[in-house]
N, C-alpha and C positions, 0 to 999 in steps of 0.2 A: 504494500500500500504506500502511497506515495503521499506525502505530507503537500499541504497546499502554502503559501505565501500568497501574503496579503496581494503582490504584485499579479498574481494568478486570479485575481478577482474581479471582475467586471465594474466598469462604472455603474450600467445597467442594475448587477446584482448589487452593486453598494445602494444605488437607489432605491430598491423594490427591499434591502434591509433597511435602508431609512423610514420607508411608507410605514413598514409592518412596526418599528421602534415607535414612528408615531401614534398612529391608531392602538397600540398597547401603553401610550401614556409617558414611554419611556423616550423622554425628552432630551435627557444627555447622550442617549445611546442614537439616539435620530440624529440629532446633530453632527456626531462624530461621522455616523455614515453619510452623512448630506456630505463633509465636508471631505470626505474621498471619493468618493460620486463626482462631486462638483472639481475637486483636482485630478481625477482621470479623466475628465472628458467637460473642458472649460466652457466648450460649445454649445452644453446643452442646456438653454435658457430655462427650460421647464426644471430639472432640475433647482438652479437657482432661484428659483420663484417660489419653489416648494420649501424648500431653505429659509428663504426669507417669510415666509406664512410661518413657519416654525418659529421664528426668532421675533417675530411680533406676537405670536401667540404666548410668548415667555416676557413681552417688555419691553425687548430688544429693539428699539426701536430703529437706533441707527445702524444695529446690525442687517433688519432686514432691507433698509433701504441701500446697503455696500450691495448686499447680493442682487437685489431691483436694478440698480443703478447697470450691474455687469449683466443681468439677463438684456435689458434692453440696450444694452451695446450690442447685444448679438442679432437681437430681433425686438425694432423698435416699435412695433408693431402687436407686440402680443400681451392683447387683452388683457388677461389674471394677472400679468406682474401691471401693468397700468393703472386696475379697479386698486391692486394691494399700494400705489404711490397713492393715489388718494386718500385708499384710507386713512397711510400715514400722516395725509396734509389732512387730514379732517382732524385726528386725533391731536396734532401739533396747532389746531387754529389757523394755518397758513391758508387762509382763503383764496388768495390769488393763483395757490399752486394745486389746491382744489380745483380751482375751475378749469386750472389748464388740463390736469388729466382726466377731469368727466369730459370737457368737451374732445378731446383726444381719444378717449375709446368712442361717445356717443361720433360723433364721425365713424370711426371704422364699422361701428354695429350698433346703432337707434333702438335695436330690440335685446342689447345683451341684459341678462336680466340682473348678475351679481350686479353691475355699474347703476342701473336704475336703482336697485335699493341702498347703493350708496348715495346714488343721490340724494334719497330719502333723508339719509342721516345727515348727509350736507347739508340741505337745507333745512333740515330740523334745528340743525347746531347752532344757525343764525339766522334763526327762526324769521324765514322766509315761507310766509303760510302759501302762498298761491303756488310758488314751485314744490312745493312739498306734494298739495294737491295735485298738480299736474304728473310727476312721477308714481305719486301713488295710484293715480289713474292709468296711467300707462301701464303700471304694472300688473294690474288687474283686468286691460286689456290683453295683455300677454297670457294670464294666467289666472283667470276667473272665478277657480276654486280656490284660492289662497283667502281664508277667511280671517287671516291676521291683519292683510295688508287692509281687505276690506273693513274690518272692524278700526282699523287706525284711522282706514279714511274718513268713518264718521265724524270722528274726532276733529276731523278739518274743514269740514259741509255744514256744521252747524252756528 
């Protein structure tokens, strides 16, 4: 039987051990594999995206935006790391840089649904009732059984 090294192990399988470390809660152990995933294979923006939802999901703030920053160097264009910069500018107050990346993914996809519920919280967070209503309506266009979204949009029709 032949012993393996780390070097013998795929970016791929460091990633798909990162997935399973995170959905088991085990957040140091996800990390460690994100972060040999991500230095076997620099290229893979999804990768890095998923990295950085981990490192926001713990606080990190400016950690997940290192990783955001390199996934959209690769591909400036992809979605999930775009909706996760706003999150962070939603979370930091940086309104200007909110609106750059909602309008930035809303360009590439009008109908993405994670970005329209961030929208929601953007404009929740400076409480801007008419764009609140208006995402919230869209979102309910898109997806008509969501009895959450519906129940919040009461909240904003009355």
């Amino acid at each position: 039987v032949q012993s393996l090294s780390i070097d013998d192990v795929s970016s791929v399988d460091c990633y798909r051990a990162a997935e399973a470390c995170s959905s088991l809660k085990k957040f140091k152990e996800a990390d460690e594999w994100y972060a040999l995933a991500c230095s076997k294979d620099k290229t893979q923006f999804e990768y890095f995206t998923k990295w950085a939802g981990l490192k926001l999901r713990q606080g990190d703030l400016s950690g997940a935006k290192e990783k955001l920053e390199h996934a959209l160097e690769e591909f400036d264009e992809y979605k999930p790391a775009l909706n996760l910069m706003l999150t962070i500018s939603i979370q930091q107050s940086r309104t200007a840089s909110a609106e750059k990346y909602l309008n930035q993914v809303l360009a590439l996809d009008p109908d993405y649904l994670p970005v329209l519920k961030n929208a929601v919280n953007f404009y929740r967070s400076i409480e801007n009732v008419e764009l609140t209503r208006t995402f919230l309506e869209r979102i309910l266009n898109l997806d008509p059984k969501n009895n959450q979204v519906r129940e919040l949009l009461k909240e904003y029709t009355n």
